[in-house]
C-alpha positions as CSV (number, residue, x, y, z in Angstrom):
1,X,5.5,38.0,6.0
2,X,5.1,34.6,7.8
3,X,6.4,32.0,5.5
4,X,3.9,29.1,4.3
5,X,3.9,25.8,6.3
6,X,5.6,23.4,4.4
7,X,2.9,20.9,4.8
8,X,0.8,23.6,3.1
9,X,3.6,23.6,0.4
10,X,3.4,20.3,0.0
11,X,-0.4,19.1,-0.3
12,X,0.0,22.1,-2.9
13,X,2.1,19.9,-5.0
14,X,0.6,16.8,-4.1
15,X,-2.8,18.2,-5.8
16,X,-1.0,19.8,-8.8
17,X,0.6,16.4,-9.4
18,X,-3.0,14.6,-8.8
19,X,-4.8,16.8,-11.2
20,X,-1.8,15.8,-13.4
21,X,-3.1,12.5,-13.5
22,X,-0.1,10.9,-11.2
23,X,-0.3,8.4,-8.9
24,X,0.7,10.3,-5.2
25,X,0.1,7.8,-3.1
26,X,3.5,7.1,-1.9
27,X,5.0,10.4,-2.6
28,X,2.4,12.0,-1.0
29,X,3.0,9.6,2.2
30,X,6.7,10.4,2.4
31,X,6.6,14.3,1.4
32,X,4.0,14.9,3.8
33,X,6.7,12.9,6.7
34,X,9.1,15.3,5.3
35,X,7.1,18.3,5.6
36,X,6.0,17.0,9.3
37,X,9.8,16.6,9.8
38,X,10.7,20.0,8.8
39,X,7.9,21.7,10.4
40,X,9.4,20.0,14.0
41,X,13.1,20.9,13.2
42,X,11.5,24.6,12.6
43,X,13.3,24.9,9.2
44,X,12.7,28.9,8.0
45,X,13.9,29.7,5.0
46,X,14.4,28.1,1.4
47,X,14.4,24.1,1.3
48,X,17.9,23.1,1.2
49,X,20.3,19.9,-0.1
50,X,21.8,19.6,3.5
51,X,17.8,19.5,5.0
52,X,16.6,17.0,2.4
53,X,20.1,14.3,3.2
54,X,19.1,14.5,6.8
55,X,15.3,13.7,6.6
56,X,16.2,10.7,3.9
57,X,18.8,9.2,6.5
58,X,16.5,9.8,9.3
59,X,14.5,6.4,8.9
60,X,17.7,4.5,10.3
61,X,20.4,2.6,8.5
62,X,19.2,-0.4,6.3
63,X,19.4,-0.2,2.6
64,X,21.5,2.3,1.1
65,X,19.3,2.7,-1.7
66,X,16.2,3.4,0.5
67,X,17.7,6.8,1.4
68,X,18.2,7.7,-2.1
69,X,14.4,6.8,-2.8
70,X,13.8,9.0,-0.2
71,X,15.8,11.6,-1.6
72,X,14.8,11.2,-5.0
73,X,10.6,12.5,-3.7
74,X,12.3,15.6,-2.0
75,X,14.3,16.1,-5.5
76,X,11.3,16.2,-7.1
77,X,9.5,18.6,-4.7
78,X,12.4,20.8,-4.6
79,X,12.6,20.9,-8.4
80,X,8.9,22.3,-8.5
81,X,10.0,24.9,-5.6
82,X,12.7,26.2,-7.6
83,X,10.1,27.6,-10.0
84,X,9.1,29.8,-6.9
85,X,11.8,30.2,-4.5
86,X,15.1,30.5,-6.9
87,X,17.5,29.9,-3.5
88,X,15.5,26.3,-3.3
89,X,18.4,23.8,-3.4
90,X,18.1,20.9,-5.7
91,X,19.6,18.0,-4.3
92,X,21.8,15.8,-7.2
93,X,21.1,12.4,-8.8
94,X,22.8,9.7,-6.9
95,X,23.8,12.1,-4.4
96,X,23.4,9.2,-1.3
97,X,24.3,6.3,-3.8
98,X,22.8,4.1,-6.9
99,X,19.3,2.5,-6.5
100,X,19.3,-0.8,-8.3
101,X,17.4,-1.9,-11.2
102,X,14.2,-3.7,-10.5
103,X,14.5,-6.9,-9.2
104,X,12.6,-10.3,-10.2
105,X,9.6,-10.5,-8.2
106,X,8.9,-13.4,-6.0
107,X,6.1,-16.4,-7.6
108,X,4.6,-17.0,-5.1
109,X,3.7,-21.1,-4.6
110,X,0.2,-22.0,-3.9
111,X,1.7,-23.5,-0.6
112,X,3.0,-20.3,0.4
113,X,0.1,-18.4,-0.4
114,X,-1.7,-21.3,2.1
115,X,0.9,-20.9,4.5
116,X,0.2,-16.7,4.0
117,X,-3.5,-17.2,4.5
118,X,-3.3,-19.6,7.8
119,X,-0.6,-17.3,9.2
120,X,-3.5,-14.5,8.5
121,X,-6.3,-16.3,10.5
122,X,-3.9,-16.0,13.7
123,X,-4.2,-12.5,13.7
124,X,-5.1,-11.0,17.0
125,X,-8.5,-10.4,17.8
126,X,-8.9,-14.2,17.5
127,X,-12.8,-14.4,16.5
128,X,-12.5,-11.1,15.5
129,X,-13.3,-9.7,11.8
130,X,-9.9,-8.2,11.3
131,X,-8.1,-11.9,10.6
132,X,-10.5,-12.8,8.3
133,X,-10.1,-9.1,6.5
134,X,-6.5,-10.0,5.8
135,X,-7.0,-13.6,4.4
136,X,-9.5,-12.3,1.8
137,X,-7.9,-9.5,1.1
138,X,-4.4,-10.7,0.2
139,X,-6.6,-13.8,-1.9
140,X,-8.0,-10.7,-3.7
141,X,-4.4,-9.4,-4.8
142,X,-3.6,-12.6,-5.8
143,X,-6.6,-13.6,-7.2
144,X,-7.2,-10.6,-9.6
145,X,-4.1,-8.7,-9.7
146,X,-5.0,-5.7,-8.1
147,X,-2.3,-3.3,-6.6
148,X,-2.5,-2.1,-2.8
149,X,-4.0,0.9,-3.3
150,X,-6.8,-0.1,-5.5
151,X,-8.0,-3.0,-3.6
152,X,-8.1,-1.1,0.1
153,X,-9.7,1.8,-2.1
154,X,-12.6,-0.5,-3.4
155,X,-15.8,0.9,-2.2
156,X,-19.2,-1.4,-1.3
157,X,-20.4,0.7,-4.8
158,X,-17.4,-1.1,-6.5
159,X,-18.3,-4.6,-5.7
160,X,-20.3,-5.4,-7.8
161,X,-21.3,-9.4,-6.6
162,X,-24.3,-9.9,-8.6
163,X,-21.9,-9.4,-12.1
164,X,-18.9,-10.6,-10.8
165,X,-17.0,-7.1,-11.2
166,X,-15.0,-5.0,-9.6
167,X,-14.7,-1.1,-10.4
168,X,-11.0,0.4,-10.1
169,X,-11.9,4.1,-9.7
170,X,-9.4,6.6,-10.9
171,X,-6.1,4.7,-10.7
172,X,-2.9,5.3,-12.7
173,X,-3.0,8.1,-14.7
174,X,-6.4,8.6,-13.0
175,X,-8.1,5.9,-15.4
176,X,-10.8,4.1,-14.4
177,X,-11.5,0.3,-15.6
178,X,-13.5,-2.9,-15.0
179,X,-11.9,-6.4,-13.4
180,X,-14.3,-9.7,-14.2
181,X,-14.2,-11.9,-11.1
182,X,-14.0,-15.5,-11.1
183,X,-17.1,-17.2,-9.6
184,X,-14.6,-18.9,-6.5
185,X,-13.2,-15.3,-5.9
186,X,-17.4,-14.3,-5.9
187,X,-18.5,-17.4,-3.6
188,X,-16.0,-15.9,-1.2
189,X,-16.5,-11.8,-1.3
190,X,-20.0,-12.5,-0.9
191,X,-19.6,-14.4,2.2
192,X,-16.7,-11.9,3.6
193,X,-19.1,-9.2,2.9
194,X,-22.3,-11.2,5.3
195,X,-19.7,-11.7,7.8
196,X,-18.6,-8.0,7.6
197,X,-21.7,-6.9,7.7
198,X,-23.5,-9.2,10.9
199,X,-20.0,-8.7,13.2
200,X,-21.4,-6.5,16.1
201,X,-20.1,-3.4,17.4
202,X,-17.6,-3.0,13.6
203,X,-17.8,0.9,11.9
204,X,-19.8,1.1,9.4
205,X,-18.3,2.2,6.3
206,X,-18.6,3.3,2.5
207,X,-15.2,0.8,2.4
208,X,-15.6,-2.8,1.3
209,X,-12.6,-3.8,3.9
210,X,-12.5,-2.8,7.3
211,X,-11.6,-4.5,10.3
212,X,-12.8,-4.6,14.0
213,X,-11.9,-1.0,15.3
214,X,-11.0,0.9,11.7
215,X,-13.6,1.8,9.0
216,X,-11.2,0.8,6.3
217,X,-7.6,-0.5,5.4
218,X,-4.7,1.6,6.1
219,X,-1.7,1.5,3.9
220,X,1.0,1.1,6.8
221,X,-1.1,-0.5,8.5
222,X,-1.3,-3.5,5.5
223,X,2.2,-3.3,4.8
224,X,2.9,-4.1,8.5
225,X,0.7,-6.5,9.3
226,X,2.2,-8.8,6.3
227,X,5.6,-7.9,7.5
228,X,5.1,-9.2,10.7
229,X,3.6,-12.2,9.0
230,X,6.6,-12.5,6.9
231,X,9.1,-12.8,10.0
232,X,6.7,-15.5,11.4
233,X,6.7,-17.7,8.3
234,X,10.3,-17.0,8.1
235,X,10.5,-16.0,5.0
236,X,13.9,-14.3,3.5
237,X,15.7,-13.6,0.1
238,X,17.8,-17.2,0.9
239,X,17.3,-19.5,-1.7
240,X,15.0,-16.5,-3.4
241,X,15.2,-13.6,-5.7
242,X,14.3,-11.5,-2.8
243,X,11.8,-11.7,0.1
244,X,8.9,-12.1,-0.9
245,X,6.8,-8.5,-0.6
246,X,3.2,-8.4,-1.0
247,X,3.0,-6.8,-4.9
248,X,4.5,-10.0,-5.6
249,X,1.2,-11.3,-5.6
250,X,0.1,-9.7,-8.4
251,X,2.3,-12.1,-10.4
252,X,0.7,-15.3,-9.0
253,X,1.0,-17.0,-12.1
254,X,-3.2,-19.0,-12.4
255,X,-4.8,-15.9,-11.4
256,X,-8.5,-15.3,-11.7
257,X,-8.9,-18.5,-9.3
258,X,-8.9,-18.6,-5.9
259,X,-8.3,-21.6,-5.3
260,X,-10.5,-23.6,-2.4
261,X,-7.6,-24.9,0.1
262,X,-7.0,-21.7,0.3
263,X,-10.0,-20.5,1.9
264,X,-10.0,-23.3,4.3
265,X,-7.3,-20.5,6.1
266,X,-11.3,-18.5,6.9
267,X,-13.7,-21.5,8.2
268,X,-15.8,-18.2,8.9
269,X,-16.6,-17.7,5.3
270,X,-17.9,-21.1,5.2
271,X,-16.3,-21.7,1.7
């Protein structure tokens, strides 16, 4: 009998763990690489410690502890394979080394969010809707709080512009719930959302965010845009208790505001 494809086996999980009312949004990005990954080295047979070490080292040296991460999404696939394939190999805690506790997040200055915003608006196409995407979309995660996934998830039906609230639709622990807007973090959706919608030749989409060429926000695709406009402001862990990373925002300390120098970053929005 032809064994499954372990990308097969692994939206399998991915779903059981949904339905469970997890959160799979990154485990579901790195066991699917790991399933690609193992479906290219043509892996037959049970999933094994020795497989799962080289796949978590295979994204380069770096962080020790990033490995381990890695690792630790494989452990827990392989822990729910055991239950079907007793030779499935279970890979031990710590095995690659210790992931550190949680470290202090960054507060983020209202000059750095300026200087966040401005770097934003330089964003290649110049005139284009994507660099005005990014400056009110990281205002949004400051603004209200939001994580990643739920503000590149927020639908047109979510926006609610009229009421001044946003609908966060089945997040952790698949619960749904209701964020009030302030009215400068209104003024400027609503004029995002005209520009959005008059910029010729853009997707349409059910998403409130998309950009030029893509009908909404990719994940990766956020995470390295800001990383790129990270390394231009400069920005390390010197003088810091780390770099600054863009969940940080959610700890801006006057959220709810947004507030008006910052929008001077998106003379587009005409705020």
């Amino acid at each position: 009998m032809t064994p499954p494809k372990w990308l097969v086996l692994v939206e399998d999980y991915l779903a059981l763990r949904h339905d469970m009312g997890f959160d799979i949004e990154q485990l579901g990005w790195l066991l699917r690489d790991f399933a690609r990954y193992t479906e290219r080295a043509e892996h037959r047979g049970p999933l094994t410690v020795d497989l799962a070490v080289q796949w978590a080292r295979s994204s380069g040296p770096g962080d020790p502890a990033r490995a381990e991460r890695r690792l630790g999404a494989v452990r827990q696939f392989a822990r729910h394979r055991a239950a079907f394939d007793p030779a499935t190999e279970v890979a031990p805690a710590g095995l690659l080394g210790r992931i550190p506790g949680r470290t202090q997040p960054h507060i983020y200055s209202d000059a750095e969010i300026s200087a966040l915003l401005r770097e934003c608006s330089r964003l290649r196409p110049r005139g284009g809707l994507r660099p005005t995407t990014y400056v009110v979309f990281f205002s949004l995660l400051a603004s209200t709080g939001l994580r990643l996934s739920e503000a590149r998830r927020l639908e047109r039906r979510d926006v609610d512009l009229t009421r001044g609230l946003l609908t966060i639709r089945m997040s952790k622990f698949r619960k749904s719930r209701l964020v009030p807007l302030h009215p400068t973090s209104v003024q400027a959706l609503t004029s995002y959302a005209a520009r959005r919608d008059a910029f010729p030749d853009a997707p349409r989409s059910e998403f409130f965010f998309r950009t030029d060429q893509a009908p909404s926000l990719d994940r990766f695709a956020i995470e390295g845009t800001f990383s790129r406009v990270r390394q231009r402001l400069g920005w390390t862990a010197h003088g810091r208790a780390r770099r600054p990373h863009i969940h940080d925002l959610r700890h801006y300390p006057d959220r709810r505001i947004i507030p008006r120098r910052w929008w001077r970053a998106a003379p587009a929005l005409g705020i």
